[in-house]
C-alpha positions in Angstrom: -7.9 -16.0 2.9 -10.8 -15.8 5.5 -12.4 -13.1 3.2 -11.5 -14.9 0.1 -13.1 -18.3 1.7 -16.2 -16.5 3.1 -17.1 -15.0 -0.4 -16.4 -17.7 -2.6 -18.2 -20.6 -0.3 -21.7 -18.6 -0.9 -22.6 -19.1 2.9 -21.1 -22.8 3.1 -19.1 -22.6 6.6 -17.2 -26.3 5.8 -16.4 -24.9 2.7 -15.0 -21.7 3.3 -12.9 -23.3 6.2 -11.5 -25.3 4.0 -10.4 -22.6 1.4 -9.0 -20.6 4.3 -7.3 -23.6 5.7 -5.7 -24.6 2.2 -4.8 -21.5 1.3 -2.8 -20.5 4.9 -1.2 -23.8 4.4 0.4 -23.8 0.7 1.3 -19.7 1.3 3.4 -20.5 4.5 4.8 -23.1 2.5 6.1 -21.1 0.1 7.2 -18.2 2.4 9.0 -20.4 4.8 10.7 -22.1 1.4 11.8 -19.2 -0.4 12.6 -16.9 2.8 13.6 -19.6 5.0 17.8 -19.5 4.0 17.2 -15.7 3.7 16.2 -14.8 7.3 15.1 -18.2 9.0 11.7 -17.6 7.8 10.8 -16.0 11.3 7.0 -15.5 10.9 5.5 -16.2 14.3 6.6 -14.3 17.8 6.6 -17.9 19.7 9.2 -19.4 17.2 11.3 -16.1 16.8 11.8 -16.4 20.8 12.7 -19.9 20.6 15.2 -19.8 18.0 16.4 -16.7 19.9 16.7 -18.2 23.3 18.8 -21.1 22.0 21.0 -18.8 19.1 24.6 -17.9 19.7 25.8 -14.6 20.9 24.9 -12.8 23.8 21.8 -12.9 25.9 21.4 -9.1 25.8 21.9 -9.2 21.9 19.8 -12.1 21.0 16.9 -10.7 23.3 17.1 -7.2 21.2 17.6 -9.2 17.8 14.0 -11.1 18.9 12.5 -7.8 19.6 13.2 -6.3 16.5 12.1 -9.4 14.8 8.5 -9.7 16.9 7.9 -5.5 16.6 8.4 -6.1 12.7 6.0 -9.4 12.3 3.2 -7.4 14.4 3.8 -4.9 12.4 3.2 -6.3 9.4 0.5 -8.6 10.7 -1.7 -5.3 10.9 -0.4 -4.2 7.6 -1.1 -7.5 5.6 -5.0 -7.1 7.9 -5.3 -3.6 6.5 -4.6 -4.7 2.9 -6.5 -7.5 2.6 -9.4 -5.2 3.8 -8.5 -2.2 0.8 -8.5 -5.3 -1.3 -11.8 -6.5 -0.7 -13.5 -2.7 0.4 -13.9 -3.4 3.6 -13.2 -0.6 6.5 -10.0 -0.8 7.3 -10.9 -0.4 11.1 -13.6 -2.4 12.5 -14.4 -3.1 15.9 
C-alpha cells in the first residue's frame, strides 16, 4: 500500500499517507473478519504471544504453538515485501 500510495499521490506526502493508511486499515479488517474464527486471525508476533501466554494447555506447548505462529508471520511478512516489489518492478532486495 506504501508503493500504491507513493505512485498514485504524484509526490503529495499527505496524500499518499492517507492511501497507505486507508488501505492497511480496511485489508486488516477484512483479514481479521474472514480468518479470525479460522485461526484467531494471529497477524502480529506481540498479539500471537499474548494470546499464547494466557491460552490453555501447557506452557512448553503454547510457547512452541507461538513459535510456529511468529516463524510463519515473518515469513510471510518478507514474502508479501517481495511480492509487492515483483508487482510493481522493483528489486526485490534493496538495501
Amino acid at each position: 500500500s506504501g508503493i500504491m500510495g507513493e505512485r498514485l499521490a504524484d509526490g503529495n506526502a499527505a496524500i499518499a499517507l492517507l492511501a497507505n493508511t486507508l488501505a492497511t486499515v480496511f485489508a486488516l479488517f477484512v483479514l481479521i473478519e474472514v480468518l479470525g474464527p479460522v485461526s484467531g486471525a494471529h497477524f502480529n508476533p506481540v498479539v500471537t504471544a499474548v494470546l499464547q501466554s494466557k491460552g490453555p494447555g501447557t506452557r512448553a506447548g503454547r510457547a512452541w504453538i507461538a513459535l510456529v505462529f511468529i516463524a510463519s508471520q515473518l515469513l510471510g511478512a518478507v514474502a508479501g515485501a517481495a511480492l509487492a516489489h515483483a508487482m510493481f518492478e522493483l528489486p526485490l532486495l534493496q538495501e
